[in-house]
C-alpha positions in Angstrom: -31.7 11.3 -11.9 -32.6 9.0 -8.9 -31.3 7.3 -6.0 -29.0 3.7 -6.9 -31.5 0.8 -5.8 -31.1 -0.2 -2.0 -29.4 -3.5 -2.1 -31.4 -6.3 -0.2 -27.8 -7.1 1.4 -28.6 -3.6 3.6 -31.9 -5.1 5.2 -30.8 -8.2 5.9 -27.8 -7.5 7.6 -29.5 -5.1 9.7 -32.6 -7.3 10.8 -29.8 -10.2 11.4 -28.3 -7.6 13.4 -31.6 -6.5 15.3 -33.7 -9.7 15.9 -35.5 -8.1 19.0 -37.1 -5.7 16.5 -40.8 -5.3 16.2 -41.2 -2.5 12.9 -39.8 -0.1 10.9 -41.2 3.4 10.1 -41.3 4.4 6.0 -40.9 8.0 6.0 -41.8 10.2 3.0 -41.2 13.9 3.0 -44.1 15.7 1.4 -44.0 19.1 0.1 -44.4 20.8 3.1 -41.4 18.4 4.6 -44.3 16.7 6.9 -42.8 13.3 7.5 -45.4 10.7 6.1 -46.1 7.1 5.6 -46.5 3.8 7.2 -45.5 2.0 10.0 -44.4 -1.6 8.9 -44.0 -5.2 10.7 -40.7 -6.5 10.5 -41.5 -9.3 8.6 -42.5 -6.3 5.5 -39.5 -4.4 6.0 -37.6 -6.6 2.7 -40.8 -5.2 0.7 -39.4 -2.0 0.6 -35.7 -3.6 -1.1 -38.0 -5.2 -3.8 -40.9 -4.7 -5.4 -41.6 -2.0 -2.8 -44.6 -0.6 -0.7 -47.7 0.7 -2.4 -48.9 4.1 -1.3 -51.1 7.3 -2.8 -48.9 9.0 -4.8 -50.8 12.0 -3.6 -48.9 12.2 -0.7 -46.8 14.6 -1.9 -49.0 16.8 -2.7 -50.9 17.2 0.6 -52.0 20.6 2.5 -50.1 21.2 5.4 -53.5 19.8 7.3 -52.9 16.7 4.8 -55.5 17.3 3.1 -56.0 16.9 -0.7 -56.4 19.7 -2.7 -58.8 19.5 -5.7 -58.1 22.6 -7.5 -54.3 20.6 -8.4 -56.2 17.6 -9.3 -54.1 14.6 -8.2 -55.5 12.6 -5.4 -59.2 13.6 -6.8 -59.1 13.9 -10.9 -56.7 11.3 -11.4 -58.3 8.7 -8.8 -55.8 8.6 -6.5 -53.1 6.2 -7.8 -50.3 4.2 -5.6 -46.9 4.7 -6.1 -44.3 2.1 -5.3 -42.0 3.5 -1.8 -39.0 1.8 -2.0 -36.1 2.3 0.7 -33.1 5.2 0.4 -30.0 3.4 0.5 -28.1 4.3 3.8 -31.3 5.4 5.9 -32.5 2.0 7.6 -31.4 3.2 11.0 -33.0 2.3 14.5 -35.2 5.2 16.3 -33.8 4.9 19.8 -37.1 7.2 20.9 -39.7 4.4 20.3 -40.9 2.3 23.7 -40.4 -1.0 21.6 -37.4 -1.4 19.4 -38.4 0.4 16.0 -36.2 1.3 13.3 -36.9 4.2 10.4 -36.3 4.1 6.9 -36.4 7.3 4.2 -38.3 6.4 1.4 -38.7 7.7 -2.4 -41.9 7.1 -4.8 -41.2 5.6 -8.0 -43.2 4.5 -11.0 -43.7 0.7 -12.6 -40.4 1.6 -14.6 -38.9 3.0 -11.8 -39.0 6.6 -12.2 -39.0 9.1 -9.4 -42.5 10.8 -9.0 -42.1 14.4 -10.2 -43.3 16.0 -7.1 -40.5 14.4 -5.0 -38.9 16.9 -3.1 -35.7 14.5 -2.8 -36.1 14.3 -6.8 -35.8 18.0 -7.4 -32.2 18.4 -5.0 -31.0 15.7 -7.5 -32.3 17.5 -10.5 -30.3 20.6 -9.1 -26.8 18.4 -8.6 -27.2 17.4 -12.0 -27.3 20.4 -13.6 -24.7 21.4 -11.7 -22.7 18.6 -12.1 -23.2 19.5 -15.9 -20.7 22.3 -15.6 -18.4 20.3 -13.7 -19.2 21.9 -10.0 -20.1 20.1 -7.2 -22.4 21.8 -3.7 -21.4 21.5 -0.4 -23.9 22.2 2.1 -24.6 22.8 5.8 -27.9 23.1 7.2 -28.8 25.3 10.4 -32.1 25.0 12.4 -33.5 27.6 15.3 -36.4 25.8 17.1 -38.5 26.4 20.7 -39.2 24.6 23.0 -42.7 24.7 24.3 -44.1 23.8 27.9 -46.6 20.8 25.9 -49.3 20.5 29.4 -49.7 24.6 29.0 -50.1 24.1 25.1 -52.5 21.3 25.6 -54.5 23.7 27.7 -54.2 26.8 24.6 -51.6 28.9 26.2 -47.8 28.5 24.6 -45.0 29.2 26.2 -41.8 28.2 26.8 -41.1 24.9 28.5 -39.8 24.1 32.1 -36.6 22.4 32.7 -37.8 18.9 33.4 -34.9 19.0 35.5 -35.0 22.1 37.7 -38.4 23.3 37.0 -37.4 26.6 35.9 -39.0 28.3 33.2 -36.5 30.8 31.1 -38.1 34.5 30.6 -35.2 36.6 29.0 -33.3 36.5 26.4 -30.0 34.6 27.7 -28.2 34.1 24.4 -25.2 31.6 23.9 -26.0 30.8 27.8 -24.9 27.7 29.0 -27.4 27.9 31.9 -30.2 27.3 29.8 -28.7 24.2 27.7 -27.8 22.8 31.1 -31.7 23.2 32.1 -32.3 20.6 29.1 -29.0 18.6 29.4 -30.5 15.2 29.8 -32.6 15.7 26.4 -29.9 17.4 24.6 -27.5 14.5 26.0 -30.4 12.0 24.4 -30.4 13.6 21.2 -26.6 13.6 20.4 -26.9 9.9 21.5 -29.7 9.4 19.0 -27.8 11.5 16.3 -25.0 9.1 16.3 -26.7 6.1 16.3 -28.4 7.4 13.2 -25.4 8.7 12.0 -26.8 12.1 11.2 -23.6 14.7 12.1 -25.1 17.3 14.6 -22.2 19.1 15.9 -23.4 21.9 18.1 -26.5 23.2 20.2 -26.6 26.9 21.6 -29.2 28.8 22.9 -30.4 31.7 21.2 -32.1 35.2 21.0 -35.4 34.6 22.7 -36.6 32.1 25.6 -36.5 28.5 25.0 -35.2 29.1 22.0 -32.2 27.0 20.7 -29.7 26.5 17.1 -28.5 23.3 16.0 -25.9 23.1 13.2 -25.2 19.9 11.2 -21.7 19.4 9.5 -21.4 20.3 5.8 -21.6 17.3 3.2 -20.5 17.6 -0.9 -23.8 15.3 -1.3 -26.5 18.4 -1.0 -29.1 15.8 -1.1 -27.1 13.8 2.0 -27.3 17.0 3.9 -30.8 17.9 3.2 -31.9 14.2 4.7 -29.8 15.1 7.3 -31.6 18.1 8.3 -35.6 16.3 8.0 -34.0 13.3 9.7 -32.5 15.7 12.9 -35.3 17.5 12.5 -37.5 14.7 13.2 -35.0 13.3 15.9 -35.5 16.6 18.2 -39.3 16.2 18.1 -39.0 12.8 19.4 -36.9 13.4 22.1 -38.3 16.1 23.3 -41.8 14.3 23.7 -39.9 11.6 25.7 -38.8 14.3 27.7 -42.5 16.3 28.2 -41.6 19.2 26.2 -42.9 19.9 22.6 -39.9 21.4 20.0 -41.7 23.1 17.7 -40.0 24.9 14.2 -42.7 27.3 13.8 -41.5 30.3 12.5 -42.8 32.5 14.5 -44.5 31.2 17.5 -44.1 34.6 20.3 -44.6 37.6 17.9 -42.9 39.5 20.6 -39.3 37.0 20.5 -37.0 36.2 17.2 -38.4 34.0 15.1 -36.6 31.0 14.1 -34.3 30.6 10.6 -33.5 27.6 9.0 -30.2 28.9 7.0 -28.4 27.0 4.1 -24.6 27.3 3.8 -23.4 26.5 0.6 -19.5 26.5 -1.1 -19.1 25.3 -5.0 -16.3 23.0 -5.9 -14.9 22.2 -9.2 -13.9 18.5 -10.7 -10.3 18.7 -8.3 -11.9 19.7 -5.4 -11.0 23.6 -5.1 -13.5 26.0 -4.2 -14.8 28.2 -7.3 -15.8 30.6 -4.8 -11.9 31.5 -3.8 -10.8 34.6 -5.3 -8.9 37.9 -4.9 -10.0 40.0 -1.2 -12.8 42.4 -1.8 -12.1 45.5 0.1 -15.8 46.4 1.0 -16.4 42.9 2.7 -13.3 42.1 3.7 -14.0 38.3 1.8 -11.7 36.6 -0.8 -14.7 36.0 -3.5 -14.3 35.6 -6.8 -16.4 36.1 -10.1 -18.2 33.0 -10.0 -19.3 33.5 -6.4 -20.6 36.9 -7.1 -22.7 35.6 -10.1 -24.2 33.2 -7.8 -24.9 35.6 -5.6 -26.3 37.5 -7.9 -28.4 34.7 -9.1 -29.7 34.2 -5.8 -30.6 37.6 -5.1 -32.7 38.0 -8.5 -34.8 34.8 -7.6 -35.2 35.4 -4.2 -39.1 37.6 -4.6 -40.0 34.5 -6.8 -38.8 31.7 -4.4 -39.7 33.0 -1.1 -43.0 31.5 -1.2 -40.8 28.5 -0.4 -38.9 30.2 1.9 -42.0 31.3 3.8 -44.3 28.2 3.1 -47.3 29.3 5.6 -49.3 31.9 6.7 -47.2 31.8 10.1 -43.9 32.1 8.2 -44.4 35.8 7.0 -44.9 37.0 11.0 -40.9 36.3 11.1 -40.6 38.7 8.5 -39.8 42.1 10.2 -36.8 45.0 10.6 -34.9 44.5 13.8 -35.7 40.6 14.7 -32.7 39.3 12.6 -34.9 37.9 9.5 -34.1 39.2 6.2 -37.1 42.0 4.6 -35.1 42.4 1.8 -32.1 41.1 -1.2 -29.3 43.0 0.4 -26.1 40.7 0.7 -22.7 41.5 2.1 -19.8 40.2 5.3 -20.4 39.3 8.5 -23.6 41.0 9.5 -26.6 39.0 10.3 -29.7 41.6 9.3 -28.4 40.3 5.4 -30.5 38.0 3.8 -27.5 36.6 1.8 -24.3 36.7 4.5 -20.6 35.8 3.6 -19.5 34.6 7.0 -15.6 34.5 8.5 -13.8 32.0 6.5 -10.5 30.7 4.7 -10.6 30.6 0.9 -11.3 26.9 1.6 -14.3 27.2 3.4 -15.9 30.8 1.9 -19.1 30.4 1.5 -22.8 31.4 1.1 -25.3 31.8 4.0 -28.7 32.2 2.7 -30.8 33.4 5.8 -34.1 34.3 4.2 -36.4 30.9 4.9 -37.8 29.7 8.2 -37.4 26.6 10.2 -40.9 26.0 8.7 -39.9 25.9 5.2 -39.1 21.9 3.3 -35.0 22.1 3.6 -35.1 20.0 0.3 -37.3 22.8 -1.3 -34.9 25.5 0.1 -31.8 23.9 -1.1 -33.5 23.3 -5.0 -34.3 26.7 -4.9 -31.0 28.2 -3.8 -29.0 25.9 -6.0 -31.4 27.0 -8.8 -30.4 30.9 -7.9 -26.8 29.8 -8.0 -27.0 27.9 -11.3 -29.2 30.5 -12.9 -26.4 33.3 -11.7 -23.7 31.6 -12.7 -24.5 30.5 -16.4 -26.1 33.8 -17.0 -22.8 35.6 -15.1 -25.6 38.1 -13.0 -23.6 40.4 -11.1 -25.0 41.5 -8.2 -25.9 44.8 -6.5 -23.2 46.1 -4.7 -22.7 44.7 -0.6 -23.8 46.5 2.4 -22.7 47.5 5.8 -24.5 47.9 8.9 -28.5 47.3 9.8 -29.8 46.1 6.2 -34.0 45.9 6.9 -33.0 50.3 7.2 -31.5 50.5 4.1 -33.5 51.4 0.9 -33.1 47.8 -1.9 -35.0 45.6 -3.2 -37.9 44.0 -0.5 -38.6 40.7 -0.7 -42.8 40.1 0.0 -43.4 40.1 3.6 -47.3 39.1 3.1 -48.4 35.4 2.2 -50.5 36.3 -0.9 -48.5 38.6 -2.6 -45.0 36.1 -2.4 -47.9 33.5 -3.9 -48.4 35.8 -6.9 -44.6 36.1 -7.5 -44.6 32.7 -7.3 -46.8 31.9 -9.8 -45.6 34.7 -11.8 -42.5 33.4 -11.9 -40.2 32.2 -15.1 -36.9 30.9 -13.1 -37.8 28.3 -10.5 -40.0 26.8 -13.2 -37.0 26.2 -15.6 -35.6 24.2 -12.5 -38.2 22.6 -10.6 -40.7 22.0 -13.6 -43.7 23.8 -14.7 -46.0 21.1 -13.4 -44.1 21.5 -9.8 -44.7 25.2 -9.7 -48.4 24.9 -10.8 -48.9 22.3 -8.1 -46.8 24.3 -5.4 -48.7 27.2 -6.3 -52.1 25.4 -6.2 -51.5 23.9 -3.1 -50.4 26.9 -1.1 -53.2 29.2 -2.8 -55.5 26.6 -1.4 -54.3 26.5 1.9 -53.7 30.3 2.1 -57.6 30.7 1.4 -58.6 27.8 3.9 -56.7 29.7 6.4 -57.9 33.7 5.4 -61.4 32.5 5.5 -61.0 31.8 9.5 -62.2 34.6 11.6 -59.2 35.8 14.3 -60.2 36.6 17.9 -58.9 39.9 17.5 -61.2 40.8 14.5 -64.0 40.5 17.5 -62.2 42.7 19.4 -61.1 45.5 16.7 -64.2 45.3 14.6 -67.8 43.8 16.7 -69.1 47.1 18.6 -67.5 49.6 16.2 -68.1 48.6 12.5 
């Protein structure tokens, strides 16, 4: 399954449109949903509505340093081969950040015959819809971000720490949730990015600020195209970085960048409707919850919860992910799932029958939101063919109550990973191996660096 070809009508009418502008950026979201590509002259920008724009194929399968990684073999074994990059329909949009005018443009790799590359993380959403589609059920998704942002002169000098209000100089210290003080602080670059948002069409509805200083949640409105919604999320994503550097501040998704604050969530709201639109996950009230669920919901759920060891290793892509990962901080440490209660990783918020849904709270702002939303759809699917029930819900703090833990350390979520026999059913062996490769690689690179505070601990006394 791939994207319908970008018509050649869409480029022209936007350059005719836009004759002031000078180039267009070709985005390509790799596999750790770093933004990469080229930046093209306008005169190229029709290349990418035809025979389309040549780049290393490779790209997808970078480090999160963006480097190759030989033990995978592609980008060294295999010579490093060029794909063709041609344009996502709907996407050519102007990037109202740039000093000269400069459009963007989301891009997929395809193949002489026009295939998608396998290791296309837009690829594998479709893949998911399909299969989906297959029983006749149709995902609607929302996508939530938490993010900081960081005072970028102190991080240029190695200290981080929240940023300054460009506008009142005042740095926020406590933990002010909900407070309209602090989004007034940044009013002027939160102003910028709905501005931006619009222009690019990308439906941000809300910003608040949340549990920890300089800490903030933006939510996008739900789509019934899951692979709309997750280029909605990279796109915004991308967006807030932009501004924010116009503005002197860096907005960083790090998971975890103050061990001693909340890290930051990037949660996936998902509903399942049939062929006329109702939503399979409507059923009678259970008591415990106080939710109207029905059966199919609960085998979702139930899917979800039994590939949620395996897939976390998506949810938690780095070695910085897994510091989020702790009782008390409003991350999930375990499968527990139930009503409103945010210490669940799986959360059934306040809702009609038309709107209940799923809130899947267990990956970071870190993590690839095309990666996240394959995998959950691939719990869901899995749950719901094989009619998994799950455990019984819970009430009150969840990381105190005995269940199943979900891996809270970076190498032993990688050996679920590649121990897995789910995800690979759905994302495709060779995917796995090379997602597993990749992050083994980089999880070595990274445990082979000597910390600071192994000096400290270890120098004079070992």
């Amino acid at each position: 399954m791939q994207d319908r070809p970008a018509s050649t009508a869409e480029a022209d009418a936007f350059l005719a449109a836009h004759p002031d502008l000078v180039s267009v950026d070709m985005l390509i979201p790799d596999m750790s949903g770093i933004l990469r590509g080229k930046q093209l002259v306008r005169d190229a920008i029709g290349k990418l509505y035809t025979e389309g724009v040549r780049l290393p194929a490779s790209n997808y399968l970078l480090d999160w340093t963006g480097q190759s990684v030989p033990p995978i073999g592609y980008g060294t074994d295999d010579g490093d081969p060029d794909w063709y990059c041609m344009a996502v329909p709907g996407t050519l949009k102007l990037a109202p950040w740039a000093k000269r005018k400069t459009a963007q443009v989301l891009t997929s790799m395809v193949d002489d015959g026009g295939e998608p590359h396998f290791a296309d993380p837009r690829h594998l959403v479709r893949k998911m819809m399909a299969a989906l589609a297959d029983m006749g059920l149709r995902a609607v998704v929302a996508i939530e971000y938490e993010f900081y942002l960081i005072d970028q002169q102190a991080a240029a000098e190695g200290t981080i720490r929240p940023a300054r209000s460009p506008q009142s100089g005042w740095r926020s210290t406590t933990t002010n949730v909900y407070s309209h003080d602090d989004l007034a602080d940044f009013s002027d670059m939160f102003a910028e990015i709905h501005e931006a948002c619009a222009l690019q069409g990308i439906p941000a509805e809300t910003f608040v600020a949340e549990y920890a200083p300089g800490q903030f949640e933006v939510n996008i409105i739900h789509s019934d195209d899951a692979l709309e919604a997750c280029d909605n999320a990279i796109l915004l994503e991308r967006c807030i970085k932009e501004v924010a550097r116009r503005h002197g501040v860096i907005a960083t998704f790090m998971a975890k960048p103050f061990i001693e604050q909340t890290g930051c969530g990037l949660h996936v709201h998902v509903s399942l409707l049939d062929e006329a639109g109702n939503n399979v996950f409507a059923g009678p009230l259970d008591e415990t919850i106080g939710r109207p669920i029905s059966d199919t919901m609960r085998h979702a759920i139930g899917g979800i919860v039994q590939t949620l060891p395996e897939a976390m290793a998506i949810f938690a892509p780095n070695a910085n992910s897994y510091r989020r990962l702790m009782a008390g901080a409003y991350a999930p440490v375990n499968t527990h799932w139930g009503g409103d209660n945010r210490t669940l990783c799986i959360r059934i918020p306040p809702s009609n029958e038309k709107a209940i849904r799923i809130e899947h709270r267990a990956s970071g702002a870190d993590a690839n939101p095309y990666l996240v939303t394959a995998a959950v759809l691939a719990g869901i699917h899995h749950g719901i063919s094989g009619k998994i029930d799950p455990p019984p819900p819970v009430i009150g703090d969840a990381s105190e109550l005995a269940g199943a833990e979900l891996p809270t350390r970076w190498d032993a979520a990688l050996e679920l990973f590649r121990q897995s026999d789910v995800l690979p059913r759905y994302l495709g062996e060779e995917y796995c191996k090379c997602y597993y490769g990749c992050r083994k690689y980089e999880a070595d690179k990274f445990h082979a660096h000597i910390d600071p505070l192994e000096y400290e601990w270890y120098l004079r006394t070992a």
